[in-house]
N, C-alpha and C positions, 0 to 999 in steps of 0.2 A: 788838332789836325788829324791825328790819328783816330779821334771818333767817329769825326767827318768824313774819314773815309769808310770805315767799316759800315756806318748807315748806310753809304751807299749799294752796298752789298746785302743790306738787313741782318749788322748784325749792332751790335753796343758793347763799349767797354768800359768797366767798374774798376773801380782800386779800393781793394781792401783800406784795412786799418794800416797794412806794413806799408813799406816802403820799398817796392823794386818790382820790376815788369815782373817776375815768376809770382806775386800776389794778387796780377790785373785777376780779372774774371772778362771773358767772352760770353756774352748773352746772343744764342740763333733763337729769332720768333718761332712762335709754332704756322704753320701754313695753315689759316682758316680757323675756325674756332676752337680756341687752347681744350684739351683734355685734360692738362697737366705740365707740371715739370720735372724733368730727368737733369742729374749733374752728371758730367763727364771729368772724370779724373785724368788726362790724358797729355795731347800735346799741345800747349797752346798759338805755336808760334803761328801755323798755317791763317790763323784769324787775325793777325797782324799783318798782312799783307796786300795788295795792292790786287785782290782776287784771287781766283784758283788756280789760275794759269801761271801765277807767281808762285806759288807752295814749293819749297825747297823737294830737291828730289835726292838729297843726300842720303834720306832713307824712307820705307816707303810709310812710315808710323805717322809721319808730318801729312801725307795726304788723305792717309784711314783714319785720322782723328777729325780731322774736317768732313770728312764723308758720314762718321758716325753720327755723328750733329745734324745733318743737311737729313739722312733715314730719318732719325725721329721729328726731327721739326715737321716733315713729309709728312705725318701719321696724326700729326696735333699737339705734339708737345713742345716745349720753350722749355732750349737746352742750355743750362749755364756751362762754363769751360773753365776748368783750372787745371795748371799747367801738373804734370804727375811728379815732380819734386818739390811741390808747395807746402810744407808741413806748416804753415799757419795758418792758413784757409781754414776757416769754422764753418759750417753748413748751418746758416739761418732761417732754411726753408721747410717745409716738410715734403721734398721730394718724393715722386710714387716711384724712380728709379735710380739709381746709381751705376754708372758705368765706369770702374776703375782700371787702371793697370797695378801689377804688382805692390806698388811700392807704399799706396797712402791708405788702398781698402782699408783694412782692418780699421787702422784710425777712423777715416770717415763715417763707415758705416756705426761706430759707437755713437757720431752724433744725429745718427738720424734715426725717424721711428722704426717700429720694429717691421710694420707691412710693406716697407720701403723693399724693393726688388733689388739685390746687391747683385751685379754681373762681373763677374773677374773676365777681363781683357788682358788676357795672356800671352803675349810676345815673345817669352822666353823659354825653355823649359824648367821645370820646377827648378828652385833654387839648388835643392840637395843632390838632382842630378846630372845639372850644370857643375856644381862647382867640384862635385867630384871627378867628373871626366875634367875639368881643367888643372885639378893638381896631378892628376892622373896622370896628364900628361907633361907637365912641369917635368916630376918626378923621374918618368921615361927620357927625357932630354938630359938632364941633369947627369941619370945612368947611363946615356948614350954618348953625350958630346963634353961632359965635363964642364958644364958650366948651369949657374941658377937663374932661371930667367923668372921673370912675373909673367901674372897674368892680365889684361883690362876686362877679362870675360868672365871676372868673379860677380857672382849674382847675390843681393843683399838679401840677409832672411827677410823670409815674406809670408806670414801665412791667410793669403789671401784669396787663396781656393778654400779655406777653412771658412772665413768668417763671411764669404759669399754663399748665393742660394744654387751658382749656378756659372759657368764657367766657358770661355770661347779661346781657343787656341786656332794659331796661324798656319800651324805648321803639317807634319803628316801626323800617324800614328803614334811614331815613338815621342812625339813632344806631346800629344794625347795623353798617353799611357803614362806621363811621369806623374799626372795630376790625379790618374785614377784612383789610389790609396785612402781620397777623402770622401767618396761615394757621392760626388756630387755631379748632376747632369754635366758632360761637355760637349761642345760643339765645335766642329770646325769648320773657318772662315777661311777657304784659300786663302794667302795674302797677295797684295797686288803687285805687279810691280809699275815703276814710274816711266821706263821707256819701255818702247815698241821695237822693231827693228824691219825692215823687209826682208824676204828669207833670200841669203847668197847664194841666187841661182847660178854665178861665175863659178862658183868655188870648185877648184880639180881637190876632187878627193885622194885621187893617186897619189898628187903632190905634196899632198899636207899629213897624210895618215900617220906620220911619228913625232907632228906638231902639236904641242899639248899647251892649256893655259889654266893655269892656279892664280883665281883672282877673288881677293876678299879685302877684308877692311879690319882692322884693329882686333890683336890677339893670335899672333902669326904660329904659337905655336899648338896653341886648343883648334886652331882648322886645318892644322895639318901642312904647313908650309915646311916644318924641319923635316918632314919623312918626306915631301915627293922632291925636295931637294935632295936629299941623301940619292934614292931613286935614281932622278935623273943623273947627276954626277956621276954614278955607276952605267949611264947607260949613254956612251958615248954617241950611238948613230942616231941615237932622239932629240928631239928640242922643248927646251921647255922656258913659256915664259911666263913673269910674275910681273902681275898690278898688285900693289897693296902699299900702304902706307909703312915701307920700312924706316920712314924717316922719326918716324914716332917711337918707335921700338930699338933702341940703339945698342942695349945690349944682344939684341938678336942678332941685328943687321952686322953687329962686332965678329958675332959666334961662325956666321957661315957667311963672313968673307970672301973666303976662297970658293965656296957656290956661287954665290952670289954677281964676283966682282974678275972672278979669275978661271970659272969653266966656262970653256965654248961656247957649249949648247944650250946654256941656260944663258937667257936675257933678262937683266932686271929692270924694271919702263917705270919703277915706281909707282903714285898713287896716279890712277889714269881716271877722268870724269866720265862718265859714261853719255853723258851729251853731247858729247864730242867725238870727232871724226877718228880721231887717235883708237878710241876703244873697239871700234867696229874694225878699223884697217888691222888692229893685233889677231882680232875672232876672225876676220877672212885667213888667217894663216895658221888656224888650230883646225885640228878638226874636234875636239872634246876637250871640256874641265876635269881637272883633278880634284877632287875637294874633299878629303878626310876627314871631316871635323869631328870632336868627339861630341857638340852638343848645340843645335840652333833651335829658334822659336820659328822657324818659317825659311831660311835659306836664300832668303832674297837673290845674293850673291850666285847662286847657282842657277837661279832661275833668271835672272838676267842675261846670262851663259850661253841658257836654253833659247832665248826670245831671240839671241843671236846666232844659231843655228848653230850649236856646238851640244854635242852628245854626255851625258854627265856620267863621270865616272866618281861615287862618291859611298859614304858610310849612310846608313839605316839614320844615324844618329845629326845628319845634314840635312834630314828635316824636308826632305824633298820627295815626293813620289815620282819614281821614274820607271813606274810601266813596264814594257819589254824594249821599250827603246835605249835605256840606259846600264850601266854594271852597276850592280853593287859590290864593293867591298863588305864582304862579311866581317873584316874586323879590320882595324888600320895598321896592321904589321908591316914591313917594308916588303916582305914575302907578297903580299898579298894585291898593295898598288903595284908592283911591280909586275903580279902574275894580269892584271887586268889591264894594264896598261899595252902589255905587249901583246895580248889576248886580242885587245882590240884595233893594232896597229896591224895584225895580220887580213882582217877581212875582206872580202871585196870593195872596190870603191862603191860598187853599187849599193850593197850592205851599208857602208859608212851611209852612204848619204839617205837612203833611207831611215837608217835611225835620228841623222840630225833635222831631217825633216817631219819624221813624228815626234821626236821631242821639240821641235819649234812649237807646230801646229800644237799641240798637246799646252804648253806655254800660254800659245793665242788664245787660248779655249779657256783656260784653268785662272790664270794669275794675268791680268789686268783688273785696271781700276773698274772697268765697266764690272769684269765678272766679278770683281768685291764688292761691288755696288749692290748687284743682285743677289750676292749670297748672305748680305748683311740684311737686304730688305729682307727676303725669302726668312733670316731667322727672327726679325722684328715680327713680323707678318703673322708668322707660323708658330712662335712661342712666348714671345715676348708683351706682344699685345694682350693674347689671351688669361695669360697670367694675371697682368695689371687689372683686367676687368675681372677674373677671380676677386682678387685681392678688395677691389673698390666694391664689388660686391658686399666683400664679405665683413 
């Protein structure tokens, strides 16, 4: 059944020797006469599905791993697919490319030849300056609120900007900059996001300028959710509200109770889908995101914010450029979301909505599928090609 459908779409699917979907293999043909074959280390699931239109948008790795596949087969190559948490997967080909995420490179590329093109697909920032900004901030809570929380944002060692030639990151500079140390080429791919929005021409900016929304997903205290609660609670004539999966996180959602479930102006809506009418009606009532985090590979979360006409008030280390249209937090002190927060509740309405509409626009331009689309060809096109045909050259 399930082959029969993927044909339909041109693609095939294989079972290893193991036994469980994470062992399948996704085979994309190459368009027109093969050149070769590329393995992709990545997400498998988008090629189990019923087309692209189906492709989960829970995050946006599910549609840029199907998009990677669809670039190269575009160019001439047949792309095999295994899922990035497959450690039995043996490569029995002699692939001219390897396209990984963090987690399997190093292994894979032992079993393939040496001219083989290893690309690290990098989503996160390096592991050593993830996981320090997230005890980092463990630590700070711990000192701050008297209690020890976990984290789900600890990153496994990886050194797979080492044992690659060559390396692509999602995000801005500082997720750039964590992988610089191994002196290997990096490039960056905006990352996409999965919805669009129209920009909220209704929206009274007068009326919403002290309306704030901190919206993310798993790991509530590495993005910064225990400081702009502390924050708002302190700041009575503001409103602040929160999407995010607290139900997952329950020693958190224990710790700041009384934020959470017992101050005014804070409204907790829980985990809200973003395809849904509920997310858009919360952003018609913000004028801008709070988003602290100590460490993203591309910021999705804020960037969906953006596409929703809300101005981004966020850390160097949230992995987003935001231009002259947004604050940065130079460092995540309470001092400091505080000092920007109310910085930007002051301005003219006119001011507000200017910046939420060049951070939209900016958005439309930067981070959709389309523009990943183009910035993946543009790097296949422009470096990636040319290398293989070194290579087969040589």
């Amino acid at each position: 059944m399930i082959n029969r459908l993927l044909r339909r779409f041109g693609y095939e699917l294989r079972r290893s020797a193991q036994i469980g979907a994470r062992s399948a293999t996704a085979t994309v043909p190459a368009r027109g006469d093969e050149r070769g074959r590329v393995l992709l280390s990545y997400v498998l699931d988008p090629f189990l599905v019923d087309g692209p239109d189906q492709i989960s948008h829970d995050h946006t790795r599910h549609w840029e791993s199907w998009q990677i596949a669809q670039t190269f087969a575009q160019h001439g190559y047949t792309v095999d697919v295994v899922h990035y948490d497959d450690r039995r997967f043996v490569p029995e080909r002699p692939y001219a490319a390897l396209v990984s995420s963090r987690i399997e490179l190093e292994r894979l590329a032992g079993h393939l030849p040496e001219n083989c093109l290893k690309i690290a697909h990098l989503d996160t920032a390096h592991f050593l300056t993830n996981n320090a900004g997230a005890l980092s901030r463990l630590l700070s809570a711990r000192e701050r609120h008297g209690v020890a929380l976990r984290s789900p944002r600890m990153v496994e060692e990886n050194w797979a900007i080492e044992a690659a030639d060559m390396g692509c990151v999602l995000g801005n500079q500082f997720t750039a900059d964590s992988y610089a140390y191994a002196g290997k080429p990096i490039f960056r791919i905006p990352i996409s996001s999965p919805r669009t929005y129209d920009w909220p021409a209704d929206k009274d900016f007068e009326q919403v300028r002290r309306h704030f929304l901190w919206f993310g997903s798993g790991g509530l205290v590495h993005k910064g959710l225990d400081r702009v609660l502390t924050v708002f609670r302190d700041l009575p004539d503001f409103r602040l509200h929160v999407c995010g999966p607290l139900e997952r996180e329950t020693r958190f959602r224990d710790a700041f109770a009384t934020e959470l479930e017992r101050t005014p102006n804070i409204e907790n809506h829980g985990w809200v889908d973003i395809a849904e009418p509920a997310f858009t009606a919360i952003a018609a009532e913000c004028v801008a995101t709070v988003y602290p985090s100590a460490s993203e590979g591309g910021g999705g979360s804020t960037l969906t914010c953006m596409h929703a006409g809300l101005i981004p008030v966020v850390t160097a280390e949230a992995s987003v450029d935001i231009g002259d249209f947004g604050l940065l937090c130079e460092d995540a002190s309470l001092e400091t979301i505080r000092s920007r927060v109310t910085e930007l509740a002051e301005w003219p309405a006119e001011t507000l909505r200017a910046r939420a509409r060049a951070a939209w626009e900016f958005a439309r331009e930067h981070h959709t599928r389309e523009s990943f689309a183009r910035a993946y060809d543009d790097f296949v096109k422009s470096v990636v090609l040319p290398e293989l045909d070194r290579r087969r050259a040589g």
